[in-house]
FIDRENMI-558915 format. One line per 3 residues: their letters; for each residue x, y, z of C-alpha. Coordinates in steps of 0.05 Angstrom, whole numbers, plus 5000, padded with zeros to 4 digits. Layout:
// FIDRENMI-558915
a) X:Y:Z ~ ...
// end
This chain:
// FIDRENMI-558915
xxx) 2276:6934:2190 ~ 2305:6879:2231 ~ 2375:6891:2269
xxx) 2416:6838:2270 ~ 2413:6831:2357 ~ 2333:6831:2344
xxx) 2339:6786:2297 ~ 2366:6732:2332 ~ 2314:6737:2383
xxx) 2271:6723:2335 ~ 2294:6670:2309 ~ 2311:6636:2384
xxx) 2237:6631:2400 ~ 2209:6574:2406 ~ 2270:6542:2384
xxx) 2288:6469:2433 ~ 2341:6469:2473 ~ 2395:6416:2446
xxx) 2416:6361:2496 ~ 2476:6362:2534 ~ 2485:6293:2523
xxx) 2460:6278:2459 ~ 2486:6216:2412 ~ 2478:6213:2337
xxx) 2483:6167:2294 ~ 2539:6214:2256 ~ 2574:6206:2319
xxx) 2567:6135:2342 ~ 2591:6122:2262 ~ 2655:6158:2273
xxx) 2668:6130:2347 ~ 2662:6064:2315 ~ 2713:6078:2259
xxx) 2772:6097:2318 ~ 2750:6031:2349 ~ 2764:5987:2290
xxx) 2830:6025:2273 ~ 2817:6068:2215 ~ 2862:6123:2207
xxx) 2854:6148:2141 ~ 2780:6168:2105 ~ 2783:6190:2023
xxx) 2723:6224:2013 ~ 2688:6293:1981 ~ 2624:6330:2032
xxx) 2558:6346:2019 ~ 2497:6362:2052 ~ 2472:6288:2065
xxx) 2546:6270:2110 ~ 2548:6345:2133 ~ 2530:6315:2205
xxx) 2595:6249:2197 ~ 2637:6311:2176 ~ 2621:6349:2241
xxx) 2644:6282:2279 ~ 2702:6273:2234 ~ 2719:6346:2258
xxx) 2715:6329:2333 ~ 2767:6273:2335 ~ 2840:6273:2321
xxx) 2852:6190:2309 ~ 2822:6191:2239 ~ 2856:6234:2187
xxx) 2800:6268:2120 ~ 2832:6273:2054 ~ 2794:6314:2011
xxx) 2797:6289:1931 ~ 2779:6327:1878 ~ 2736:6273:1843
xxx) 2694:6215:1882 ~ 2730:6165:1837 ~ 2799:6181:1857
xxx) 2771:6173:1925 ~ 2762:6102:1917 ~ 2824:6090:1875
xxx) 2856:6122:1938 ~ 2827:6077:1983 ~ 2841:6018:1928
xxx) 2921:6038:1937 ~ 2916:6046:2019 ~ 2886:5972:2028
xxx) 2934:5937:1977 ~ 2989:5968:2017 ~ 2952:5959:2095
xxx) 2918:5898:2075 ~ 2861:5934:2115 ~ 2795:5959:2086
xxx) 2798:6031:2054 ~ 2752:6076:2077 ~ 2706:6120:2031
xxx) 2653:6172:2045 ~ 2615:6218:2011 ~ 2554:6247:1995
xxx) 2488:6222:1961 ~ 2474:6231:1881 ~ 2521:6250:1838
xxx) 2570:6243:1899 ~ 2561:6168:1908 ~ 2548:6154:1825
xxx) 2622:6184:1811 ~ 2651:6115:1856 ~ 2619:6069:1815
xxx) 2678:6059:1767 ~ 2723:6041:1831 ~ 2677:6007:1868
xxx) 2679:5957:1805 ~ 2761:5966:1798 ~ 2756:5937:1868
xxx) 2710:5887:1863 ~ 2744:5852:1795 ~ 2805:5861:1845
xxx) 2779:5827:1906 ~ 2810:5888:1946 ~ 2778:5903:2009
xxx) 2732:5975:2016 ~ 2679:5994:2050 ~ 2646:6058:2015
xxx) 2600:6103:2062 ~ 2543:6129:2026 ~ 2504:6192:2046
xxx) 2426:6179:2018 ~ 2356:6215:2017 ~ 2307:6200:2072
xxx) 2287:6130:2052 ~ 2212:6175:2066 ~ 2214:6208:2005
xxx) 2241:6149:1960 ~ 2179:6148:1917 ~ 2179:6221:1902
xxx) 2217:6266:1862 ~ 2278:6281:1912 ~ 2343:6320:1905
xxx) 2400:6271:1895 ~ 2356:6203:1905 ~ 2384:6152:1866
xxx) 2374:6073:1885 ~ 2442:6062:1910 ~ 2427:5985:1931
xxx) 2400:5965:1867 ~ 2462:6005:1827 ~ 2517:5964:1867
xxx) 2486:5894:1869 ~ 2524:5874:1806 ~ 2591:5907:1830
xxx) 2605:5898:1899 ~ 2614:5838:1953 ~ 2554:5865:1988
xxx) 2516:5930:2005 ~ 2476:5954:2063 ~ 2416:6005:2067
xxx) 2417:6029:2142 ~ 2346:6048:2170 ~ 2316:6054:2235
xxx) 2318:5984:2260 ~ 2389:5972:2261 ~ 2444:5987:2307
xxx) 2501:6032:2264 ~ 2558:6006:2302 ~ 2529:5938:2290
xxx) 2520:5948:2209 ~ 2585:5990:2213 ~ 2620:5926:2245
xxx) 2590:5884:2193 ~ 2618:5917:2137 ~ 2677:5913:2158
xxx) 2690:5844:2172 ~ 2649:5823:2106 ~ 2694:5866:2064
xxx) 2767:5836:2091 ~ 2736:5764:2095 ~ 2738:5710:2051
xxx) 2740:5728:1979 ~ 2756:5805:1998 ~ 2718:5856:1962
xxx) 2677:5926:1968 ~ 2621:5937:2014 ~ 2578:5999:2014
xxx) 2531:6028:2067 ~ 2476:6069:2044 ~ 2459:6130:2101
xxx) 2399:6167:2099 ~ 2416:6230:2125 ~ 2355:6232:2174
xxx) 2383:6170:2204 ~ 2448:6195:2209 ~ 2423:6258:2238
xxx) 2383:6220:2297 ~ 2391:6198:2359 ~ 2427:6142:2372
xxx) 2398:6077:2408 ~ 2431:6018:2415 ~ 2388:5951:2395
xxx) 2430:5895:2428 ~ 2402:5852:2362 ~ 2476:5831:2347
xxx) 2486:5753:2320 ~ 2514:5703:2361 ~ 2581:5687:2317
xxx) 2592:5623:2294 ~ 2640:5572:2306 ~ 2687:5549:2254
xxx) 2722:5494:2272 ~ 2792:5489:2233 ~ 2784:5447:2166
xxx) 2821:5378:2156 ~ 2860:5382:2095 ~ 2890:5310:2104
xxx) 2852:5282:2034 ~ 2868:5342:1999 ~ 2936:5344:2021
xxx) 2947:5267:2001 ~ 2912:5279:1931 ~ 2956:5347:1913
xxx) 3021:5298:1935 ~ 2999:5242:1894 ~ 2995:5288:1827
xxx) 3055:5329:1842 ~ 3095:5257:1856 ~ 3062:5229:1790
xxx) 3069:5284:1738 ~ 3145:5295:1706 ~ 3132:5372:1693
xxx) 3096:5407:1750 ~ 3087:5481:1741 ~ 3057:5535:1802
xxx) 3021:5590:1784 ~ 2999:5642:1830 ~ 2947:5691:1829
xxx) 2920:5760:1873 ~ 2887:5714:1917 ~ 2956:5684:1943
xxx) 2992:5747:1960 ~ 2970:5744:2041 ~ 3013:5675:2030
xxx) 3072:5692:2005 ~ 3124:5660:2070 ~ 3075:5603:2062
xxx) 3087:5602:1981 ~ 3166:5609:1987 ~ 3165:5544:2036
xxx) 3115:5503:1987 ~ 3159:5513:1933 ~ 3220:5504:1966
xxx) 3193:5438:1985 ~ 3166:5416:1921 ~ 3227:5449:1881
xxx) 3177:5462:1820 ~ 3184:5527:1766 ~ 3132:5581:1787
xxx) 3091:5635:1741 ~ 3038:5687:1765 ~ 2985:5726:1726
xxx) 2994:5801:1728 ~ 2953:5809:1800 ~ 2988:5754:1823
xxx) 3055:5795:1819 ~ 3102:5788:1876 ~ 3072:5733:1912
xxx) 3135:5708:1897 ~ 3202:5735:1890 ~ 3212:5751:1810
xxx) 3289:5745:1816 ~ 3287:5679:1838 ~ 3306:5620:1806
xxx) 3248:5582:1801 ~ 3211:5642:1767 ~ 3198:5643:1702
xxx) 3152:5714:1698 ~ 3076:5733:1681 ~ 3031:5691:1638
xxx) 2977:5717:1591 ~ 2961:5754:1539 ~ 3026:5805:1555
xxx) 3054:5755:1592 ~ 3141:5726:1582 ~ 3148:5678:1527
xxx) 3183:5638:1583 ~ 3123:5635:1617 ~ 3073:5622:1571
xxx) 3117:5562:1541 ~ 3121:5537:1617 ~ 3047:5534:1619
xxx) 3041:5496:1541 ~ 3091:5445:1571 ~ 3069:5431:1638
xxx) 3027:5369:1652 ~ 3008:5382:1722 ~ 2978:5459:1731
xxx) 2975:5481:1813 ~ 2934:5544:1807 ~ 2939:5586:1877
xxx) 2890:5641:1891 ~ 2887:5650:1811 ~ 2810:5673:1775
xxx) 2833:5652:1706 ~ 2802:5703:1667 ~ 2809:5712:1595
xxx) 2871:5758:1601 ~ 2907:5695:1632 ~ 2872:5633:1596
xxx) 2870:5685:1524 ~ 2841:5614:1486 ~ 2805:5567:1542
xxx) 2824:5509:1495 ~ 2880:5525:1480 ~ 2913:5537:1561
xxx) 2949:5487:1590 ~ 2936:5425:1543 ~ 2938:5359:1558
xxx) 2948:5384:1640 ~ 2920:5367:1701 ~ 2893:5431:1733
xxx) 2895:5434:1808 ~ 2852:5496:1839 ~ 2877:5520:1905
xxx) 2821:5583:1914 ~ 2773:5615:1971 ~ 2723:5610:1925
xxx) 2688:5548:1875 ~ 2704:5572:1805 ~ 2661:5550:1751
xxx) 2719:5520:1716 ~ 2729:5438:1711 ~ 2797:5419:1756
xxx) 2825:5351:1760 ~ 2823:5373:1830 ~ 2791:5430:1864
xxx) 2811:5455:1943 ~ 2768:5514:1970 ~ 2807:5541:2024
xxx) 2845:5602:2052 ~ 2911:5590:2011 ~ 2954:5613:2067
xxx) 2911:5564:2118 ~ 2920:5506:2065 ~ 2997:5513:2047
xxx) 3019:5516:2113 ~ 2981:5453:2125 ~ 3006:5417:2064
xxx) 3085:5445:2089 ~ 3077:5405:2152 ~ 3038:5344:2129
xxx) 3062:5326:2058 ~ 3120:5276:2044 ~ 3195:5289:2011
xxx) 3186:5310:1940 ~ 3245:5291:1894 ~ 3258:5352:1855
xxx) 3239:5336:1769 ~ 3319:5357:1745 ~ 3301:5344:1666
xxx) 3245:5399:1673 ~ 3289:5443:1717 ~ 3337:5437:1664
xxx) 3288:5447:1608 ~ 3249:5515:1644 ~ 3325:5539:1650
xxx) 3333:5541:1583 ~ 3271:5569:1555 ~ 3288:5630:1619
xxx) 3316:5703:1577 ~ 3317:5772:1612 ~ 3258:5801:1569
xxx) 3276:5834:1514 ~ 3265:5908:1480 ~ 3214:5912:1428
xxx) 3248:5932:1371 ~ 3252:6009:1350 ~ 3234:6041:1294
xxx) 3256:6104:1300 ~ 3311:6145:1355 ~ 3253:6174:1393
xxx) 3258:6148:1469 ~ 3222:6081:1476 ~ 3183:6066:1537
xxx) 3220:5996:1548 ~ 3290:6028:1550 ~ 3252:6075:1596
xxx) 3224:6017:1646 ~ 3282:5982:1651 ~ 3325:6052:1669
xxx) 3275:6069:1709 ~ 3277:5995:1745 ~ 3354:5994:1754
xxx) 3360:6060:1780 ~ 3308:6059:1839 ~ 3316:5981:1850
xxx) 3361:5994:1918 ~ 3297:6037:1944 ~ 3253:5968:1930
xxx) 3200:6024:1916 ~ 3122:6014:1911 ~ 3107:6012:1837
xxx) 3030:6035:1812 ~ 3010:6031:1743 ~ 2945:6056:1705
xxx) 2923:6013:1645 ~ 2961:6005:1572 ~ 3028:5990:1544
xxx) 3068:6018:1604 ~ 3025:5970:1650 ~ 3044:5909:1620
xxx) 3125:5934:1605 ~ 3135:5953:1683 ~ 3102:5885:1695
xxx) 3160:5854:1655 ~ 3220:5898:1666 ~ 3213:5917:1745
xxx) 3225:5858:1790 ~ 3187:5854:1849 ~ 3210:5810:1902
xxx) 3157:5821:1957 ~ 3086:5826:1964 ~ 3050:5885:1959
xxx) 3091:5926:1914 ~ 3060:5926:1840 ~ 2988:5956:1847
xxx) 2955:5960:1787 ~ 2876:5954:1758 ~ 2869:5878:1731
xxx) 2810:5855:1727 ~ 2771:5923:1701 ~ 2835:5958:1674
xxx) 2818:6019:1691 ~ 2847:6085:1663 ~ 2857:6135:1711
xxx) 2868:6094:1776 ~ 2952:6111:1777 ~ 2952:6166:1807
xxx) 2898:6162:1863 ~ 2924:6097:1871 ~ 2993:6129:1891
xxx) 2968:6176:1936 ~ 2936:6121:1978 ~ 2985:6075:1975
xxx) 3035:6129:2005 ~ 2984:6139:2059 ~ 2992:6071:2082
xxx) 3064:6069:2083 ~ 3101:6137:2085 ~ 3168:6092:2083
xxx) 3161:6074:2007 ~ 3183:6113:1953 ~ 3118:6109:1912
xxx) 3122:6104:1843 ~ 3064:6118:1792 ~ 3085:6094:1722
xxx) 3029:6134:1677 ~ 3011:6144:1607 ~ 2991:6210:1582
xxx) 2914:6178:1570 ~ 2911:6145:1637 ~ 2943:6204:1671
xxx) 2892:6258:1646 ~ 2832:6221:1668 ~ 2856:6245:1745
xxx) 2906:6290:1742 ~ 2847:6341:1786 ~ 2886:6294:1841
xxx) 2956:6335:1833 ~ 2907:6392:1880 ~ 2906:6333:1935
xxx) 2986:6320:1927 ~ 2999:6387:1943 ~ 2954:6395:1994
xxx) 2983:6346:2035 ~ 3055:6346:2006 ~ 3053:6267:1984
xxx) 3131:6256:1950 ~ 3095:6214:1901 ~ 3139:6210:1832
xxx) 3093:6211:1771 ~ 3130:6172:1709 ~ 3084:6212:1648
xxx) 3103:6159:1586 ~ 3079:6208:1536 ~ 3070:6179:1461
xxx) 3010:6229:1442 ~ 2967:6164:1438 ~ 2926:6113:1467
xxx) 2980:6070:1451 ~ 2951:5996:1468 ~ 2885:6016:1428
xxx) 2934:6040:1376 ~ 2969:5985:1373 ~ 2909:5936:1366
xxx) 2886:5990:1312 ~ 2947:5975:1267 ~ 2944:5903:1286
xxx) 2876:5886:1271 ~ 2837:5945:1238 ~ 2883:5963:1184
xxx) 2917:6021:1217 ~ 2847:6062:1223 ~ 2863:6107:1290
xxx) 2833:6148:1330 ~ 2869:6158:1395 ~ 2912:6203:1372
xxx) 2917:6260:1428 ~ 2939:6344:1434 ~ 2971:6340:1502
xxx) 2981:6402:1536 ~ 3045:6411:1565 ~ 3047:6377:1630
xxx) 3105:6411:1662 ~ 3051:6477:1662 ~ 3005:6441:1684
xxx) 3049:6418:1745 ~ 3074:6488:1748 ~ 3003:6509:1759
xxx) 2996:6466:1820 ~ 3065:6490:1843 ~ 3099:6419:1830
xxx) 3161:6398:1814 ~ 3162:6375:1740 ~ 3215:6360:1679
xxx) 3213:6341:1603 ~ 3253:6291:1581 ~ 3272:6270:1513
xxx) 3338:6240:1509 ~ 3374:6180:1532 ~ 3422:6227:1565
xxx) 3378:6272:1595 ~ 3335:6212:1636 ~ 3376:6196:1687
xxx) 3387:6264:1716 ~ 3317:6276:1705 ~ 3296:6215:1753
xxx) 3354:6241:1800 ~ 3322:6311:1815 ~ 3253:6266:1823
xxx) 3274:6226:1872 ~ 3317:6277:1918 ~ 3254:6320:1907
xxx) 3214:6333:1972 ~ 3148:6323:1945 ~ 3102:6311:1881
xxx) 3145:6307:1824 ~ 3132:6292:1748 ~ 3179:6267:1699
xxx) 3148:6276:1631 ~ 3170:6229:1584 ~ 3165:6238:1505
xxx) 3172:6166:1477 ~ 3158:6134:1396 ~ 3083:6145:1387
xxx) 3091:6075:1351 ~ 3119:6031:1399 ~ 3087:5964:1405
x) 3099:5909:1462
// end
């Protein structure tokens, strides 16, 4: 029998002596991450990033926070670059680790938000055989992401790292993953000096474009904005277009405070959930200037039926497949500010002032069918009340989505996060965590439903870890109440979302949270008071009418 002295000797024979001055990959990753400014990393460990982990360790300019589910990683990261406008930052390990961020990484790509996910892998050695944790992380993400990298041996990390970085918060933004085979990782570093010589871009002359865009607005009697995700880096450049050309403006839901809701020209969110106001806007207009919009089927709802009898003017980073009367691909902020300085005097169009000032209402309460609490009297409390705090507002996906989108007003960019293009349950509260990251100043808002909210709720362990004042808003109607709704629209009332919630105030309790019930008119306001002077996590839990519609 071995003591434990002479069993260390053993084990030290034979054993190389590390190098003083040794440089992994692990490390040269992390070192390049302080360079670029990265501060914050959402991620989960495992074996394969063990060696990143022991970097991350090391250093004191990038803060770790530790989920509780690789998904709400990337939601995280999702909610910390729509705040930053910088790339969020994911790592963690291979397998089941990276298969878990495939529902963000597609939240984020439908979004156009800006990530760059770092992927621990096998040895790229044993891909052919029957590994622990191998899965074919390139081929999984071509569909879903802006584009993905698989690092081996003949590339320079700080080179790929670089890469990733700039293709993710570049053009049309999007996700980019880098797949790291923990060998590499694990090596010695050697740099390759096989860097690209960058390319010049000279600035682009928007003079034909800009004489074009003038001509239409100058012909057509009832021109009509509408502005998208992509136009949200534009918003000074938005407020002086449409000052000059003194037109009515709508958005689509991502498109959201691109431009101030409470201002005149305004007329609210198109679509499928969209203001009446706006919607009629659209039916009337006979000159469409779309601005960093995709058009999806949420917006458009019938193709032939949008915008009749309109010109359609595309102002987008990228060619849509879409036929425009006239198409511009450019940077929106880049081509606005060029229009601003080059076009002529626009007389304003006073009869379709007049008329889009007529059609404008404050949106109105669904009607109620029964004195339970309804989530629209909710919203628009919940608006009012917290409206001098101009607070950061993050939604999940359903009925609430689509009534905060309505009752809030935002008048800035960058302060209505929500899942668009996926709609993706569960991305609230992750969301909120990140988005509080980015900018501690806010009051952060997550506006929930008790389906979205228990699809992450794991993430109240990473609230109280780190103390993030986050207030969750639970709108709790014991359904899924959009696929409820559609049920008793469509199929003849034949439901199954009904749900058993627990009570969330225990479950809060269990994390040592602040939470309250509310179920009154009378007792909301107090409730949201105690929230908000709360220092930390706190939950209001909400029981609404199960059979609200919007």
């Amino acid at each position: 029998m071995y003591n434990n002295h002479t069993m260390a000797n053993l084990l030290s024979i034979n054993q190389p002596k590390p190098k003083t001055d040794y440089s992994s990959n692990a490390k040269i990753l992390v070192d390049t991450l302080v360079k670029l400014g990265v501060d914050s990393i959402f991620g989960y460990p495992g074996a394969s990033v063990l060696s990143i982990y022991n970097e991350l360790a090391k250093q004191n300019k990038i803060k770790h926070y530790l989920v509780r589910h690789e998904q709400a990683a990337v939601h995280a990261a999702e909610g910390y670059a729509r705040i930053n406008g910088a790339p969020g930052v994911v790592l963690v390990t291979s397998g089941p680790g990276f298969t878990n961020t495939i529902t963000g990484i597609a939240n984020a790509f439908a979004d156009s938000t800006p990530l760059v996910v770092l992927a621990g892998d096998v040895a790229p050695a044993n891909k052919h055989s029957k590994v622990f944790q191998k899965v074919d992380i390139i081929s999984m993400t071509k569909s879903c992401c802006k584009k993905n990298y698989l690092l081996n041996y003949k590339d320079d990390i700080k080179d790929i790292i670089e890469k990733a970085f700039i293709e993710a918060n570049s053009g049309s933004k999007g996700p980019v993953i880098v797949a790291l085979p923990r060998n590499i990782l694990e090596a010695e570093y050697t740099a390759l000096h096989n860097k690209e010589q960058k390319e010049y871009k000279p600035l682009q002359d928007y003079s034909e474009d800009i004489h074009k865009l003038s001509k239409l607005i100058n012909e057509a009697q009832r021109p009509l904005v509408l502005l998208g995700g992509g136009s949200l880096d534009a918003y000074y450049e938005i407020e002086q277009f449409i000052s000059k050309i003194q037109t009515p403006v709508v958005s689509t839901l991502m498109g959201i405070g691109a431009y101030p809701s409470e201002n005149s020209y305004y007329l609210g969110m198109i679509g499928l959930n969209g203001s009446q106001e706006a919607n009629s806007a659209i039916k009337r207009c006979d000159l469409l200037i779309s601005i960093g919009a995709s058009l999806s089927d949420r917006t458009t709802c019938k193709k032939n039926q949008f915008a009749p009898n309109t010109k359609i003017v595309n102002i987008n980073i990228n060619h849509l497949q879409n036929l425009f009367d006239l198409e511009i691909i450019a940077d929106a902020k880049e081509f606005l500010s060029e229009f601003v300085k080059q076009s002529p005097h626009f007389e304003p169009k006073q009869k379709w002032l007049i008329e889009t000032d007529e059609i404008k209402e404050c949106p109105k309460e669904p009607e109620c069918k029964s004195n339970c609490l309804h989530s629209s009297f909710v919203l628009k409390t919940l608006s009012d009340f917290t409206k001098y705090l101009e607070p950061v507002v993050v939604t999940d996906v359903g009925q609430h989505q689509m009534l905060t989108a309505q009752f809030f007003n935002f008048n800035k960019p960058r302060k209505f996060i929500t899942s668009g293009g996926l709609g993706t349950m569960g991305f609230g509260l992750p969301a909120s965590i990140g988005a509080y990251i980015a900018n501690p100043d806010n009051l952060v808002l997550n506006i929930t439903g008790d389906g979205s909210f228990q699809m992450n709720l794991q993430e109240l362990a990473t609230c109280r870890e780190h103390n993030i004042p986050i207030k969750i808003i639970i709108m709790n109607n014991s359904y899924l109440g959009m696929v409820r709704e559609l049920q008793e629209k469509i199929y003849n009332q034949r439901y199954q979302v009904e749900m058993i919630n627990p009570d969330f105030t225990k479950i809060a309790e269990a994390y040592d949270l602040f939470a309250i019930s509310v179920k009154t008119k009378e007792e909301l306001i107090p409730a949201l008071e105690k929230a908000i002077r709360h220092n930390g996590t706190a939950i209001v839990d909400v029981v609404i009418d199960s059979f609200e519609n919007i």
